[in-house]
C-alpha beads as a LAMMPS data file, in Angstrom:
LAMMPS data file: protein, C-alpha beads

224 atoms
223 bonds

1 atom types
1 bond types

-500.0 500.0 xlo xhi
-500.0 500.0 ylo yhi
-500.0 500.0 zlo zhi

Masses

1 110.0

Atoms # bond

1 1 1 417.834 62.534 37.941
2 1 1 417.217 61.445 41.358
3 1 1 413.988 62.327 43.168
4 1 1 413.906 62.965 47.433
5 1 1 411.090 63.073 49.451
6 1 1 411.721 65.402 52.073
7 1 1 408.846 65.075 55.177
8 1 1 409.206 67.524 57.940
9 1 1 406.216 69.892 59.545
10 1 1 408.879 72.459 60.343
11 1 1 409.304 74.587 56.755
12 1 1 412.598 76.143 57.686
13 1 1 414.171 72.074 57.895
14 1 1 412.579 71.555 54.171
15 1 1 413.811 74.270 53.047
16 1 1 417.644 73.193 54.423
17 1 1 417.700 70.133 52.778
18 1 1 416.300 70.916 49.604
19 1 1 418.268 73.309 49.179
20 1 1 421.485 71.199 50.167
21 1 1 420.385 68.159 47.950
22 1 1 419.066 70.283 44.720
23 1 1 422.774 71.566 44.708
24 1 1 424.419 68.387 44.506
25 1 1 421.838 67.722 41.299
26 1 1 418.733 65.680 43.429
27 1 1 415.299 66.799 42.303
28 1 1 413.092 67.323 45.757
29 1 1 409.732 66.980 45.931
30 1 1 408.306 68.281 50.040
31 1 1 405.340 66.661 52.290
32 1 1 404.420 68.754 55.590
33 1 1 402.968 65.756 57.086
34 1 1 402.747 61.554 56.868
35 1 1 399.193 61.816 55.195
36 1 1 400.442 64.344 52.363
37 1 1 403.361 62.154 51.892
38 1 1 401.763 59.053 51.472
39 1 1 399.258 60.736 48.568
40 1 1 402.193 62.417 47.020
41 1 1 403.742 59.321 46.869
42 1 1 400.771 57.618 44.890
43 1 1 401.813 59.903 41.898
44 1 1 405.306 60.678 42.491
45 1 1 408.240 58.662 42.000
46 1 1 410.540 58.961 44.322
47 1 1 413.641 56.712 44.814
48 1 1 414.690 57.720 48.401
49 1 1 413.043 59.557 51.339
50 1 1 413.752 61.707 54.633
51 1 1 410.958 61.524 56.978
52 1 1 411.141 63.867 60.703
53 1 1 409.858 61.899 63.513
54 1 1 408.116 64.270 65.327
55 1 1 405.118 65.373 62.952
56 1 1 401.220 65.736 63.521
57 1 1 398.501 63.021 61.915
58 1 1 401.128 60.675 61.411
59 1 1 404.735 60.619 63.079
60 1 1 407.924 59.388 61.865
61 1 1 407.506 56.389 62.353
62 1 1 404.625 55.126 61.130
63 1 1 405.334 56.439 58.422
64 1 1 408.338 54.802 57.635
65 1 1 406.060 51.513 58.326
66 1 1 403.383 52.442 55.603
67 1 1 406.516 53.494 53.247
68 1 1 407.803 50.137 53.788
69 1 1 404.422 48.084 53.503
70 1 1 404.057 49.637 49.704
71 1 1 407.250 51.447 48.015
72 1 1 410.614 50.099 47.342
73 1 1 413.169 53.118 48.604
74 1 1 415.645 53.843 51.337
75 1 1 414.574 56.119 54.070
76 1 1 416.510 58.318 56.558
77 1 1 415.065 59.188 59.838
78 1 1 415.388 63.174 60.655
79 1 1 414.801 63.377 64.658
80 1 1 415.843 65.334 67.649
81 1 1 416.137 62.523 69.734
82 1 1 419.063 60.584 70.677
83 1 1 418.078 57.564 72.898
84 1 1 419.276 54.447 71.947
85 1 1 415.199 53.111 72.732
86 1 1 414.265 55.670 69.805
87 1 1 416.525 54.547 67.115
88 1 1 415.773 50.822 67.785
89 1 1 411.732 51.919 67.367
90 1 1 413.196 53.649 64.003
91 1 1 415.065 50.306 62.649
92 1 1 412.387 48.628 63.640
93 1 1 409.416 50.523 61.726
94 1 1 411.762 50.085 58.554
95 1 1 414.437 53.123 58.274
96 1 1 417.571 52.432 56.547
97 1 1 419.747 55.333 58.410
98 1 1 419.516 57.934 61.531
99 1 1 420.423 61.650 61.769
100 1 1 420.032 63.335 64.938
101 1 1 419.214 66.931 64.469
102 1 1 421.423 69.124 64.325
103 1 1 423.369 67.715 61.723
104 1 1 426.324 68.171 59.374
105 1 1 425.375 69.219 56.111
106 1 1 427.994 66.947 54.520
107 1 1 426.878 63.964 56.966
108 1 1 423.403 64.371 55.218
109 1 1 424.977 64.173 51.911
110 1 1 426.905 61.407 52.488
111 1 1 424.183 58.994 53.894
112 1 1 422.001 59.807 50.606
113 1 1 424.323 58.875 47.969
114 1 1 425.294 55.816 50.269
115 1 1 421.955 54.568 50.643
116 1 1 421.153 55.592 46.729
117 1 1 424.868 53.423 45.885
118 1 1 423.182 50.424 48.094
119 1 1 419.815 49.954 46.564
120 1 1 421.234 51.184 43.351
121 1 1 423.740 48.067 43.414
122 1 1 420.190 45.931 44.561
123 1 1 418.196 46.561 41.888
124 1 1 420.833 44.910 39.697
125 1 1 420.373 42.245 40.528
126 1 1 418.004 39.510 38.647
127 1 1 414.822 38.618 40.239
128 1 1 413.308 34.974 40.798
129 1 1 409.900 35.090 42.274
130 1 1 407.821 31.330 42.184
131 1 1 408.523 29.942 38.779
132 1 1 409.426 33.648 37.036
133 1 1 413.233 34.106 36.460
134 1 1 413.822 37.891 35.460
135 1 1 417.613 38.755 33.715
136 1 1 417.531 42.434 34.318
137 1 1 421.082 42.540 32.039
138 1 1 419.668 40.346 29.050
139 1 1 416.322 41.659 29.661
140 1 1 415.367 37.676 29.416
141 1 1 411.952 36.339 31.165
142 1 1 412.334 32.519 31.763
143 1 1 409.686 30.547 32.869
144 1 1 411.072 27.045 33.602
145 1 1 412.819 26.004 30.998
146 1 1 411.713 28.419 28.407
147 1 1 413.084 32.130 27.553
148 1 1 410.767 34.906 26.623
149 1 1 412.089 38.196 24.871
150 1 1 409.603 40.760 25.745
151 1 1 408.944 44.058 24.616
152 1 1 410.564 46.959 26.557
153 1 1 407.665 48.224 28.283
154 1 1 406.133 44.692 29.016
155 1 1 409.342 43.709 30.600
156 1 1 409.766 46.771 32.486
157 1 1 406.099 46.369 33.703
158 1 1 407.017 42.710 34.632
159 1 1 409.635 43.151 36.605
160 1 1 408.508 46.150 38.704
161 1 1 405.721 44.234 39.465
162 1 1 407.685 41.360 40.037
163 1 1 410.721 42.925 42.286
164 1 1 407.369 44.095 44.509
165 1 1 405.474 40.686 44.871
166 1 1 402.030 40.788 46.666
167 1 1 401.602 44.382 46.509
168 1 1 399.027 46.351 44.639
169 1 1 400.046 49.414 42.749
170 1 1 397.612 52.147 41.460
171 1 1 397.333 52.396 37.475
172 1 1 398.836 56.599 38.127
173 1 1 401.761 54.677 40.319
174 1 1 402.493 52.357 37.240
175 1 1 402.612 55.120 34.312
176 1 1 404.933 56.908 36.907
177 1 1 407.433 54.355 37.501
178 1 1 407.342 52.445 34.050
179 1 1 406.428 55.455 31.502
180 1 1 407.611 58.861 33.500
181 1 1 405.465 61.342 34.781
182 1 1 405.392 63.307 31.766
183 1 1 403.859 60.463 29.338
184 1 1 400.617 61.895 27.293
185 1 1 398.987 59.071 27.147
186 1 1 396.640 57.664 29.802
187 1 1 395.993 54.779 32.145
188 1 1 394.320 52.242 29.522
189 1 1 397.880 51.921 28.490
190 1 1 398.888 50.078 31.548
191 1 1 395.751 47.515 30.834
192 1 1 396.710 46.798 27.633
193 1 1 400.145 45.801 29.077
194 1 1 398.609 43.800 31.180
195 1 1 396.324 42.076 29.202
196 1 1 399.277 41.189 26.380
197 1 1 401.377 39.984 29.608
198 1 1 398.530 37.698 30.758
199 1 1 398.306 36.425 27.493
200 1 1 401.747 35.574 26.862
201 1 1 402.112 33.587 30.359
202 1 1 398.431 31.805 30.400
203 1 1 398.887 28.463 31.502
204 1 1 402.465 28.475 31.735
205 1 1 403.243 30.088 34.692
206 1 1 401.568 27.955 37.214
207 1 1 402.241 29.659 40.629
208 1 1 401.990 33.708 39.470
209 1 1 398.960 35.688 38.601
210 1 1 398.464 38.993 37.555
211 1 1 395.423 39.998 39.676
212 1 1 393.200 43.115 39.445
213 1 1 392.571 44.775 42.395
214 1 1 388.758 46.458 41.370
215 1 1 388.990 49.921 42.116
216 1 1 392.763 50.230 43.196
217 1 1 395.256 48.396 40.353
218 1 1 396.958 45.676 39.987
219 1 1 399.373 43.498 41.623
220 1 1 401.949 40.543 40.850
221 1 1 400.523 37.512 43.446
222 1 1 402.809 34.444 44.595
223 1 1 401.131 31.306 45.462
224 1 1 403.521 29.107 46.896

Bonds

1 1 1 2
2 1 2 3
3 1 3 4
4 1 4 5
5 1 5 6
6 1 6 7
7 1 7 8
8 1 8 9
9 1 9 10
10 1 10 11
11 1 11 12
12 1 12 13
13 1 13 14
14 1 14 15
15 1 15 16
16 1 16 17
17 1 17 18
18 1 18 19
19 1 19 20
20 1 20 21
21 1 21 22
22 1 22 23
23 1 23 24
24 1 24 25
25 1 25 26
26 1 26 27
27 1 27 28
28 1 28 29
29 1 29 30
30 1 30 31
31 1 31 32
32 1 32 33
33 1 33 34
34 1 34 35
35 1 35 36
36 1 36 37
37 1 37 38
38 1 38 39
39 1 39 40
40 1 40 41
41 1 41 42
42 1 42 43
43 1 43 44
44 1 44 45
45 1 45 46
46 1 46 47
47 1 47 48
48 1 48 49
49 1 49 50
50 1 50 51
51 1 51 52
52 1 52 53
53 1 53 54
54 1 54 55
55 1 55 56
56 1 56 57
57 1 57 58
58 1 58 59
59 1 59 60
60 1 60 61
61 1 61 62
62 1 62 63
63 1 63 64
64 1 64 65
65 1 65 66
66 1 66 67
67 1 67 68
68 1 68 69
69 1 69 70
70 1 70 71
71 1 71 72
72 1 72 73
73 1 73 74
74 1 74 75
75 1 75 76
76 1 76 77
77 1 77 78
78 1 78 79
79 1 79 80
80 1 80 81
81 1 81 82
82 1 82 83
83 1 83 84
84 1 84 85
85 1 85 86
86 1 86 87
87 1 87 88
88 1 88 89
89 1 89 90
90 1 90 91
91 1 91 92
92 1 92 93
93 1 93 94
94 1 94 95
95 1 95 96
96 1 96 97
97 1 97 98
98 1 98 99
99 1 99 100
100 1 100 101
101 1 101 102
102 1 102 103
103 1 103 104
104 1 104 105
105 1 105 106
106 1 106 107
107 1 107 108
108 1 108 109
109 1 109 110
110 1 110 111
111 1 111 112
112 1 112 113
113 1 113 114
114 1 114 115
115 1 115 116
116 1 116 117
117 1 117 118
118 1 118 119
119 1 119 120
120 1 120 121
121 1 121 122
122 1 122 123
123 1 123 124
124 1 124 125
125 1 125 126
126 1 126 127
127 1 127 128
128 1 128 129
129 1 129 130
130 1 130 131
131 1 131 132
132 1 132 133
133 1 133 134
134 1 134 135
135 1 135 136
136 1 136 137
137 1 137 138
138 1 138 139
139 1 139 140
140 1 140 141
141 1 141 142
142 1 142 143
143 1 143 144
144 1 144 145
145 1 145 146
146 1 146 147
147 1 147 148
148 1 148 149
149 1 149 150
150 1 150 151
151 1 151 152
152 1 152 153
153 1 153 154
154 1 154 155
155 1 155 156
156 1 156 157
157 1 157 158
158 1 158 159
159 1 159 160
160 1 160 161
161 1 161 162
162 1 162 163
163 1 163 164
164 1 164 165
165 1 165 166
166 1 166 167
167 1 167 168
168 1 168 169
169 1 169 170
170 1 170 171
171 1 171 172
172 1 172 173
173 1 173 174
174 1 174 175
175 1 175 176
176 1 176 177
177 1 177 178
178 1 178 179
179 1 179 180
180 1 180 181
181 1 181 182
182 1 182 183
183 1 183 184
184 1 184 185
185 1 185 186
186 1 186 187
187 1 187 188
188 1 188 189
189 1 189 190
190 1 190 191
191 1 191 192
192 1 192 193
193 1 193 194
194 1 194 195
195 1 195 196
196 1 196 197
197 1 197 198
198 1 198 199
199 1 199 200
200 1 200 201
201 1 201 202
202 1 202 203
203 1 203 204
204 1 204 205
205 1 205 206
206 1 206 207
207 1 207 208
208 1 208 209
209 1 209 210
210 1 210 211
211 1 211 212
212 1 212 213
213 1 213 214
214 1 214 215
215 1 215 216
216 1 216 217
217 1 217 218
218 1 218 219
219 1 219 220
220 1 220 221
221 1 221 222
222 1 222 223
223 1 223 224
């Protein structure tokens, strides 16, 4: 099941648009402001959002930037305003799509499952970042000209880290996005994963690192 990220300061909107998405099957998850979206998004994972514009601590658009600067989803602007200036700031911060309040109902609909089709059809494909070749179908790692056959979770750990290069995710983010939200376990698991991918790649790969980030998590690093 899909999970939306609805972001509007006016309750009455969230309540619209949850309601329309949860009925065509979407789980929704709701943020009254930028700031609670951004934590929520620390432990949530969410694979497309709707952010207002107009909103206090943190508008619209900045948070689309910070969205952009550390998740991988689509994002649809919700705004009262119409001027062509205004939806170029929009594209610019980072959205994927526009709606002008008031809107359709089935015009909403229809942008989310486009943009969920679009990055759905993105994510398939296989992922080359410095001398790391990811098959996403074969679930093959190759490292010039050798082929590694992980194991699930390794490879799954891999290649989120490595479809988001240079960032640094949280240990909570990775147990969301790799495990699910309702694993029992805790965060040492994602070290251990870690460590045995470290291992495996010592030496071998010579221009990607694993680094820890002391205090925050860990992140996939490209020297090029």
């Amino acid at each position: 099941m899909k999970t939306i990220l609805i972001v509007d300061d006016d309750e009455h909107i969230r309540t619209l648009v949850k309601g329309l998405l949860m009925k065509e099957g979407y789980r929704v998850i709701e943020a009254e402001n930028g700031t609670a979206a951004l934590e929520l998004l620390i432990v949530e994972v969410c694979d497309l959002a709707i952010v207002d514009i107009m909103m206090p601590f943190m508008d619209g658009y900045l948070l689309t930037t910070e969205i952009r600067q550390s998740f991988d989803m689509p994002i649809i602007l919700l705004t009262a305003k119409s001027q062509i200036e205004d939806k170029v700031k929009g594209f610019e911060a980072g959205t994927d799509d526009y709606l002008i309040k008031p809107f359709e109902p089935k015009e909403l609909i229809f942008r989310v499952n486009a943009l969920l089709r679009r990055y759905g059809k993105t994510s398939e494909a296989n992922i080359n970042v410095g001398s790391l070749y990811i098959n996403k179908k074969s679930y093959e790692v190759k490292i010039k000209s050798k082929t590694y056959i992980l194991p699930l979770k390794e490879f799954e750990l891999l290649t989120f880290l490595a479809t988001h290069p240079n960032q640094v995710f949280s240990r909570s983010h990775l147990i969301g996005s790799i495990w699910g939200l309702d694993f029992e376990g805790d965060e040492r698991t994602v070290d251990v994963h870690i460590k045995r991918l470290r291992e495996r790649f010592v030496n071998v790969a010579e221009n990607i690192a694993i680094k820890t980030i002391r205090g925050v998590g860990y992140s996939l690093e490209v020297n090029k």
